[in-house]
C-alpha positions as CSV (number, residue, x, y, z in Angstrom):
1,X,0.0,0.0,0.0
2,X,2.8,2.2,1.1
3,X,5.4,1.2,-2.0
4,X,3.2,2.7,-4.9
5,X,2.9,6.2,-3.9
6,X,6.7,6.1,-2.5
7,X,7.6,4.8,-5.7
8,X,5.7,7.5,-8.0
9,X,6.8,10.2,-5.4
10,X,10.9,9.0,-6.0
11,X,10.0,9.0,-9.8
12,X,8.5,12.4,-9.9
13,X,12.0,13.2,-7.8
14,X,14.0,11.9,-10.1
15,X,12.3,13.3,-13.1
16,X,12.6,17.1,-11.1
17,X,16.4,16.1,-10.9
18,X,17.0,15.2,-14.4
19,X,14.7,18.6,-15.6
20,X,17.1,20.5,-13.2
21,X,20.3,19.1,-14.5
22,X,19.1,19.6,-17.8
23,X,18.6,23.4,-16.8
24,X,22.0,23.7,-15.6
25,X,23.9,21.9,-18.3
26,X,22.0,24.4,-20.9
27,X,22.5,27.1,-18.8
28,X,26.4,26.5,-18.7
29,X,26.3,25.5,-22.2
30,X,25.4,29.0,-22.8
31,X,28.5,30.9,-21.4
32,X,31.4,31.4,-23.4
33,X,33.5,30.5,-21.2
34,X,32.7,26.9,-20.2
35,X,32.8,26.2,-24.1
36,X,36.0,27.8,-24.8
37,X,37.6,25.7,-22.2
38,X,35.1,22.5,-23.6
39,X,36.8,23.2,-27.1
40,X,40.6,23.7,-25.7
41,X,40.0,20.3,-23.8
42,X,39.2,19.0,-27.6
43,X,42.3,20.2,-28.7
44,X,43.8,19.0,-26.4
45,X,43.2,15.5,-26.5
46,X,44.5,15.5,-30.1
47,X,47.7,18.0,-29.1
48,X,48.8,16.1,-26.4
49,X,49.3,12.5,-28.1
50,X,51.0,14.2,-31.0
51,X,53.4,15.8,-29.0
52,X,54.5,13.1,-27.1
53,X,54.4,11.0,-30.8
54,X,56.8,13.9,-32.2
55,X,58.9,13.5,-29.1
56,X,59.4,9.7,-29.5
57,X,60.4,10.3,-32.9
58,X,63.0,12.5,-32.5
59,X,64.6,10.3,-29.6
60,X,64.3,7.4,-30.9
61,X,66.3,9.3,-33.6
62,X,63.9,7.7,-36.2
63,X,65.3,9.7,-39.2
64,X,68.3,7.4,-38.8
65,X,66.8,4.2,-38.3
66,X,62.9,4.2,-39.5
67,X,62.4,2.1,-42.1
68,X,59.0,0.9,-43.9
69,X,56.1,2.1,-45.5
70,X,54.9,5.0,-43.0
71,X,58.5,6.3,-43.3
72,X,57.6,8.9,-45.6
73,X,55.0,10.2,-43.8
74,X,56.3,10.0,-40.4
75,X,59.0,12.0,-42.3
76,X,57.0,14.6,-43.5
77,X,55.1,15.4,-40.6
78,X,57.8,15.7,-37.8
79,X,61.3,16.2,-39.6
80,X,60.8,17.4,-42.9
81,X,64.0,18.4,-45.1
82,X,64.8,20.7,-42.9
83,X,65.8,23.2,-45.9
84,X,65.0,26.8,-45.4
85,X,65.9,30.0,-47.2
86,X,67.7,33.2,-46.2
87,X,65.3,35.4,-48.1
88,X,61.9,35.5,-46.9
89,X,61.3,36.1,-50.9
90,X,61.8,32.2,-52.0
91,X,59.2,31.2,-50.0
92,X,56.4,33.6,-51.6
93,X,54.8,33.3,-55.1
94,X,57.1,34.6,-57.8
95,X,57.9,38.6,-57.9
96,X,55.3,41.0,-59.3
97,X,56.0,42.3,-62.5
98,X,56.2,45.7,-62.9
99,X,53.3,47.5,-65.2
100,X,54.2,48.6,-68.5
101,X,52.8,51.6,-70.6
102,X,51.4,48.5,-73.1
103,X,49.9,47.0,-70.4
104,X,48.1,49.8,-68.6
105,X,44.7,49.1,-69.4
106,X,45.2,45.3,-68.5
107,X,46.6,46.4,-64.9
108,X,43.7,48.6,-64.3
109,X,41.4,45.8,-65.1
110,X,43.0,43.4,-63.0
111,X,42.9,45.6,-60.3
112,X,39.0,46.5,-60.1
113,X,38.4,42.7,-60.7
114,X,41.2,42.5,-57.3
115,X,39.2,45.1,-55.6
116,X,35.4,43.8,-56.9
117,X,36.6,40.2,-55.5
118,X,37.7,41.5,-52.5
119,X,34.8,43.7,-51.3
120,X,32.1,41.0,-52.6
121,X,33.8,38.5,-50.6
122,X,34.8,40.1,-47.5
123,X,31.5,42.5,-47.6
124,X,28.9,39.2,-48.1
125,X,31.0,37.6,-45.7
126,X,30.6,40.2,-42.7
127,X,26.9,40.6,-43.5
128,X,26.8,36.3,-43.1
129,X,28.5,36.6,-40.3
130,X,26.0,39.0,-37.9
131,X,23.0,37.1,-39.2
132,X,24.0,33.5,-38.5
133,X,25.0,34.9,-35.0
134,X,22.4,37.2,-34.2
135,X,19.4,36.2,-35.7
136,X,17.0,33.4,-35.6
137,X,16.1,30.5,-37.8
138,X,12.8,29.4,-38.8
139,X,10.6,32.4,-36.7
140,X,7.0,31.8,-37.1
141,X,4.1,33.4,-35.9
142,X,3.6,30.9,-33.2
143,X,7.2,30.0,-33.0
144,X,10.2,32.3,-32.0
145,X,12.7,30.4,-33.7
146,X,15.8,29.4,-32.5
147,X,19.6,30.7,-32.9
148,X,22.6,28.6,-33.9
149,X,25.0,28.8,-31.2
150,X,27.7,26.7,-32.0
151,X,30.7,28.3,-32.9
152,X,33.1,26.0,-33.7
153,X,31.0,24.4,-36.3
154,X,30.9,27.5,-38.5
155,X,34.7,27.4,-38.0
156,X,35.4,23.8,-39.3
157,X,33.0,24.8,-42.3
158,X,35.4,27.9,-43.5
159,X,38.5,25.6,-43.3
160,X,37.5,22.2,-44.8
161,X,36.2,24.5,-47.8
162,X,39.3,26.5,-47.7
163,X,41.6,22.9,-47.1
164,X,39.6,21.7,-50.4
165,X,40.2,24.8,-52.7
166,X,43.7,25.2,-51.0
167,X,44.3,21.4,-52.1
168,X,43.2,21.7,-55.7
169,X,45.4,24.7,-56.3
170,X,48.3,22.9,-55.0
171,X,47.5,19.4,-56.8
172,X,46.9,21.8,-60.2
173,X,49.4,24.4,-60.2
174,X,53.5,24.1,-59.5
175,X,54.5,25.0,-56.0
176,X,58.3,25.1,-54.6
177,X,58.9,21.8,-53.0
178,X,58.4,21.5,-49.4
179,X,60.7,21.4,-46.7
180,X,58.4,22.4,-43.4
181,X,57.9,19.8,-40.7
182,X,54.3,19.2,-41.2
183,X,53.4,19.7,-37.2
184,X,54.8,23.3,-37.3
185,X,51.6,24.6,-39.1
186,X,49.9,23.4,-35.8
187,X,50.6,26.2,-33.7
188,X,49.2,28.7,-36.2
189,X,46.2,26.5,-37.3
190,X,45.3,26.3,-33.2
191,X,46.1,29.8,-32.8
192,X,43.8,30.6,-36.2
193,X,41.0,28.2,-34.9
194,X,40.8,30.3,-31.4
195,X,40.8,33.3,-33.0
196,X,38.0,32.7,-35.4
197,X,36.2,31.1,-32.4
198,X,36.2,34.9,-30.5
199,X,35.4,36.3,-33.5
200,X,32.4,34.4,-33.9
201,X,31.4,34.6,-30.2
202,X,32.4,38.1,-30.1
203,X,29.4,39.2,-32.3
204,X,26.7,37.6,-29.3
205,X,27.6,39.9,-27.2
206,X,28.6,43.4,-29.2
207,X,28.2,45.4,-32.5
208,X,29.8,44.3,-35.8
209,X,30.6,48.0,-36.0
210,X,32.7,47.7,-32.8
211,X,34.6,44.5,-34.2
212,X,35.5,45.8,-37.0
213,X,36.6,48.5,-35.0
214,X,39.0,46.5,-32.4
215,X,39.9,44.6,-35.7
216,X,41.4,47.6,-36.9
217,X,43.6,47.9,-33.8
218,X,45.4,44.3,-33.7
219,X,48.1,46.6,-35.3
220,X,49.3,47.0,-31.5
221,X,49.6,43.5,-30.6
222,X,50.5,42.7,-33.5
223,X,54.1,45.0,-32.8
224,X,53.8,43.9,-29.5
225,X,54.4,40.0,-30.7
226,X,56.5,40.5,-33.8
227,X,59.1,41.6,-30.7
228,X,58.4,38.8,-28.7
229,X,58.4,36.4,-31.4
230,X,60.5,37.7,-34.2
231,X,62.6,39.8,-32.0
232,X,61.2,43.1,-34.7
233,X,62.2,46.4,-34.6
234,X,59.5,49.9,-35.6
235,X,60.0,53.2,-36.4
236,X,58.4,56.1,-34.7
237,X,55.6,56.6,-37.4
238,X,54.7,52.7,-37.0
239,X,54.1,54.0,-32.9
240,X,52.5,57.2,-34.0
241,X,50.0,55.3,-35.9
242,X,49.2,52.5,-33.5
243,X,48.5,55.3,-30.9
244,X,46.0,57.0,-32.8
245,X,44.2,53.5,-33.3
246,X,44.3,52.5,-30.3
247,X,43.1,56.3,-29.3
248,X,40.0,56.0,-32.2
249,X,38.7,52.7,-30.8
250,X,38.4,54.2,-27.3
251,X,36.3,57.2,-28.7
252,X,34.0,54.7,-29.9
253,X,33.9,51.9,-27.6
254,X,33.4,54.8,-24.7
255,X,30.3,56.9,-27.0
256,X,27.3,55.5,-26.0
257,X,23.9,55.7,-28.1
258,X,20.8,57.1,-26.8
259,X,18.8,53.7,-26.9
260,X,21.6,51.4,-26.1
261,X,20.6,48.6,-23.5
262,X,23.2,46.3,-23.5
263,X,24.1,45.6,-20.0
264,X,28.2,46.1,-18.8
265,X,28.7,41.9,-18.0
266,X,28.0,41.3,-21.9
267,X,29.6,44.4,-23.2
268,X,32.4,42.8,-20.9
269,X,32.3,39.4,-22.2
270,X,32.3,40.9,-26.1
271,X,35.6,42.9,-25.5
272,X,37.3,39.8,-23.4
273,X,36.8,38.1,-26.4
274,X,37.5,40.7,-29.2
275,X,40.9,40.9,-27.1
276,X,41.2,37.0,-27.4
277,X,40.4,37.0,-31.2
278,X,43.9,40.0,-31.6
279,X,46.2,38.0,-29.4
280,X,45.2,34.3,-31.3
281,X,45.5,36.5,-34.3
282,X,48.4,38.2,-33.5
283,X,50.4,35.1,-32.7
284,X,49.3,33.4,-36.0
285,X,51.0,35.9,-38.3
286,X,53.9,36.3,-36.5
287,X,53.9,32.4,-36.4
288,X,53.5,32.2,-40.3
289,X,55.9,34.8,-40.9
290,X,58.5,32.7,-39.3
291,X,57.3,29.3,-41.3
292,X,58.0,31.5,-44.5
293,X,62.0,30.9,-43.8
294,X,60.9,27.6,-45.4
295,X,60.1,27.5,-49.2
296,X,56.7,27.8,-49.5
297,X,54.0,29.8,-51.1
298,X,50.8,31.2,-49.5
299,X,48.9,28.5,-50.7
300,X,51.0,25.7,-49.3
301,X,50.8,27.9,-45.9
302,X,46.9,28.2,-47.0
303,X,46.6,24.3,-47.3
304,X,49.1,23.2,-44.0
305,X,47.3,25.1,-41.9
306,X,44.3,24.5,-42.8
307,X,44.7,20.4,-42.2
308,X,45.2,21.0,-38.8
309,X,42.3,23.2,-38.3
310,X,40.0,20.2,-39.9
311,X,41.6,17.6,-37.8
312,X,41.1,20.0,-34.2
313,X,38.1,21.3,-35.4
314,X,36.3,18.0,-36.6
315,X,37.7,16.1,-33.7
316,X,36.4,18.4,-30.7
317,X,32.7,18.5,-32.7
318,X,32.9,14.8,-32.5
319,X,34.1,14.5,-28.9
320,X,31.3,17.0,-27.7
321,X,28.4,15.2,-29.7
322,X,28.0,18.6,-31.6
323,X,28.7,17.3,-35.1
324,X,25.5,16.0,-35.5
325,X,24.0,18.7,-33.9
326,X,24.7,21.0,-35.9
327,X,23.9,19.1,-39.1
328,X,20.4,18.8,-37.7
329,X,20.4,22.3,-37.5
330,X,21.5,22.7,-40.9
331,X,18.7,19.8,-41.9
332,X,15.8,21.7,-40.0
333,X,16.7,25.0,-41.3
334,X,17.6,25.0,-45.2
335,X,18.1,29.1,-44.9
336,X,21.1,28.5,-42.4
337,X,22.4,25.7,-44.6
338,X,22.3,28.3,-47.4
339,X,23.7,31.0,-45.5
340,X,26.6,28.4,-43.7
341,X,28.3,27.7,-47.1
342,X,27.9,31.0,-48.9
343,X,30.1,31.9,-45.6
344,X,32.5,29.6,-46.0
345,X,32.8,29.9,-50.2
346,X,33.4,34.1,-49.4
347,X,36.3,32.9,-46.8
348,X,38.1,30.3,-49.0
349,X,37.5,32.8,-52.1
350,X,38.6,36.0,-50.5
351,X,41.5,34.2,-49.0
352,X,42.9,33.5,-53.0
353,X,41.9,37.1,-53.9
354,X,44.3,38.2,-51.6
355,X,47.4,36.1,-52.3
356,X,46.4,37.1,-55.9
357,X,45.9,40.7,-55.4
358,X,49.7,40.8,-52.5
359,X,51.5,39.0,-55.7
360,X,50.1,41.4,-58.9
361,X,50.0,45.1,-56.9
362,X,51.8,44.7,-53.5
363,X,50.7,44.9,-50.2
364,X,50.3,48.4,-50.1
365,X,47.6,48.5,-52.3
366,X,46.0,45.3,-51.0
367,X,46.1,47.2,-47.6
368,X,44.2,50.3,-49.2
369,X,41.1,47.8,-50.7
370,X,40.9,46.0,-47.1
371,X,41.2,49.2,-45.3
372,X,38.3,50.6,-47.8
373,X,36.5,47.6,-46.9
374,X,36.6,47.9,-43.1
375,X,34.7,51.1,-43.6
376,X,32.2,49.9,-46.1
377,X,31.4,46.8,-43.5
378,X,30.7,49.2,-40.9
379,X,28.1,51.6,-43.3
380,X,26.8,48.5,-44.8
381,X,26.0,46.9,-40.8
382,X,24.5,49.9,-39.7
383,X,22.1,50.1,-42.8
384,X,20.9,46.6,-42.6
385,X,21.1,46.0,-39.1
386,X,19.9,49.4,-37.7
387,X,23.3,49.9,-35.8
388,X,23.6,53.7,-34.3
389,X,26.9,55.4,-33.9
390,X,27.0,58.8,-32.4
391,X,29.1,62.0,-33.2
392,X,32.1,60.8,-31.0
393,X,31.9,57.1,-32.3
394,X,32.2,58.4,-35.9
395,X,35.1,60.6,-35.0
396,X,36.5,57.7,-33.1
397,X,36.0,55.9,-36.7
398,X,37.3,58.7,-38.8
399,X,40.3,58.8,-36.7
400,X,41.8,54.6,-36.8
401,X,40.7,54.9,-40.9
402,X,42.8,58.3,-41.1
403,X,45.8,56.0,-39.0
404,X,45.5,53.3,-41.2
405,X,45.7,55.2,-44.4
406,X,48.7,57.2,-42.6
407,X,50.5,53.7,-41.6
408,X,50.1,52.5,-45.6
409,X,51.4,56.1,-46.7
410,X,54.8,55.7,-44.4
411,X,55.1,52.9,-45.4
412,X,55.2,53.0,-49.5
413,X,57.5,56.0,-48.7
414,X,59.7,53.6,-46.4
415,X,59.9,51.6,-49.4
416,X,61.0,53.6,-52.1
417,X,63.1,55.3,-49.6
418,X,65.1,52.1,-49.6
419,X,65.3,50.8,-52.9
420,X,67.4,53.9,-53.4
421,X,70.0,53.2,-50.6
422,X,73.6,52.1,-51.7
423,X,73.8,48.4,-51.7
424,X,75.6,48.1,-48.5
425,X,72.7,50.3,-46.6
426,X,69.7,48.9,-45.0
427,X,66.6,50.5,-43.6
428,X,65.9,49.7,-39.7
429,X,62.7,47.6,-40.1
430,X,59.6,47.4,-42.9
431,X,56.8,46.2,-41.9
């Protein structure tokens, strides 16, 4: 008499538990923070075994004494040939030829088609980006909809597409032969992974407008790890310049709008990870800048990294159960499938536009179309997305665009400056 109602009563308890449980694993599913350290466990579990793998290669001195069929590859991946160049030129694409007078229309072409690819790529791309991350899927009447939240996923869709294209080009085209250990491209893929990861995050919690804005001002970190890593020196103007960013961001990051009601926890949370997103991103160009001693080209670079990031990426998704997940997302809402791979075909095509456009005009001018698109993705975001920026946020703008057009000034004077130096002189540092 007594067992049936204790028995329902503990199975209502239970069922309370499980509903509470539930609560609390969604609930820390939702911060940033537990996932970020979910996803660097991920990593982890595939770093770790390969670094001790690496480590009983190279005592075991297998180089010497490996034999068989996994010989080459073993090779490949943790020795290499060990080859690398003293000019940083041998391992880019061929030098840029110089335009002629007969050629003149041709260049001019080539660079609006540069400049068209660029902006359609990089300009679709940003839009993408704030409406997979801020909007919702499949809103109804009745229903609210639902947002994608997983992160990582959109990541691991940009780099398999970019591995793939990457791939082709290589498998099509000739490239200078190889002489990286395979597991150095690791440490930027990881570091390029993380970074993408806060960028993504990043827009839950603040403004595209303001990303693009703190986007603008990885120049200081970037000088801050180029003399940490690469031991670099700057000149006064490259100081002058990060100053006046860094002084333009905090015009508009401190202007507030009239109707804003974002609370100061997730305006916190959006600039702790806007700061993670520079420093990843710092690290992986100063980390890829060092690989170039090797002879590569961009795309080789493009494709090594990129392995990695499909191997951490694809691995974590699998560990957490989110894989699938996030293709039933994709299967329930066809708009996010859509919107998912036109993201990831702008990344993988803007990324050759730019090893196209560095090759054919320079950086400098490759740095005046980017720069140009910066301000176009904040204009464009405010018009579609009803962003407001007030007087001392568009000063705050005008101000890191005026720097950044300064910086690419001082710097094509830097450069004729020393092509006419006597052969024995050198300028202190380009950058």
């Amino acid at each position: 008499r007594f067992c049936i109602p204790l028995l329902l009563a503990s199975l209502s308890t239970m069922a309370a538990g499980e509903e509470i449980a539930s609560a609390l694993q969604d609930s820390w599913g939702d911060f940033w923070l537990f996932r970020f350290f979910v996803n660097a466990a991920g990593y982890a579990s595939i770093v770790v075994p390969g670094f001790l793998l690496i480590q009983y290669f190279k005592r075991r001195n297998y180089l010497e004494t490996g034999r068989g069929i996994c010989f080459p590859v073993i090779k490949s991946c943790v020795f290499g040939s060990e080859v690398k160049s003293m000019h940083q030129d041998d391992g880019s694409l061929p030098p840029r030829a110089e335009p002629t007078e007969s050629s003149t229309a041709r260049q001019v072409f080539k660079l609006l088609c540069c400049a068209a690819g660029l902006q359609a790529s990089y300009l679709t791309w940003g839009v993408l980006q704030e409406r997979v991350m801020t909007r919702t899927y499949g809103a109804t009447e009745t229903d609210p909809g639902e947002k994608f939240k997983d992160s990582q996923f959109l990541v691991f869709m940009n780099r398999i597409l970019a591995f793939t294209v990457a791939g082709l080009y290589c498998a099509l085209t000739k490239q200078p032969r190889h002489g990286a250990p395979m597991y150095k491209y690791s440490f930027a893929s990881l570091s390029n992974i993380l970074s993408s990861w806060c960028q993504y995050e990043a827009l839950k919690y603040i403004s595209f407008p303001t990303q693009v804005l703190a986007k603008a001002s990885k120049v200081i970190p970037v000088m801050m790890m180029g003399k940490l890593v690469s031991r670099k020196s700057y000149e006064y103007w490259e100081y002058l310049t990060a100053a006046l960013i860094s002084v333009g961001v905090s015009m508009f990051l401190l202007s507030s709008a009239p109707n804003r009601t974002v609370s100061t926890v997730t305006t916190f949370s959006g600039i702790v990870l806007l700061a993670g997103y520079i420093i990843f991103d710092s690290f992986t160009s100063n980390w890829q800048d060092a690989l170039f001693t090797y002879k590569m080209s961009p795309v080789q670079m493009m494709f090594g990294v990129n392995v990695f990031s499909c191997l951490f990426t694809v691995g974590s998704l699998l560990e957490q159960g989110a894989l699938l997940e996030s293709l039933r997302f994709m299967a329930r809402h066809s708009e996010f499938t859509a919107h998912a791979v036109l993201l990831s075909v702008c990344s993988a095509c803007g990324q050759l536009f730019i090893f196209y456009t560095i090759n054919q005009f320079g950086a400098a001018v490759f740095t005046i179309i980017m720069t140009l698109r910066q301000a176009f993705a904040i204009l464009l975001s405010c018009l579609i997305y009803g962003h407001t920026v007030t007087v001392v946020g568009g000063l705050g703008i005008a101000v890191v665009f005026m720097a950044l057009f300064l910086r690419v000034y001082a710097r094509s004077r830097m450069k004729k400056r020393s092509k006419k130096l006597p052969p024995g002189e050198t300028p202190v540092q380009k950058v």
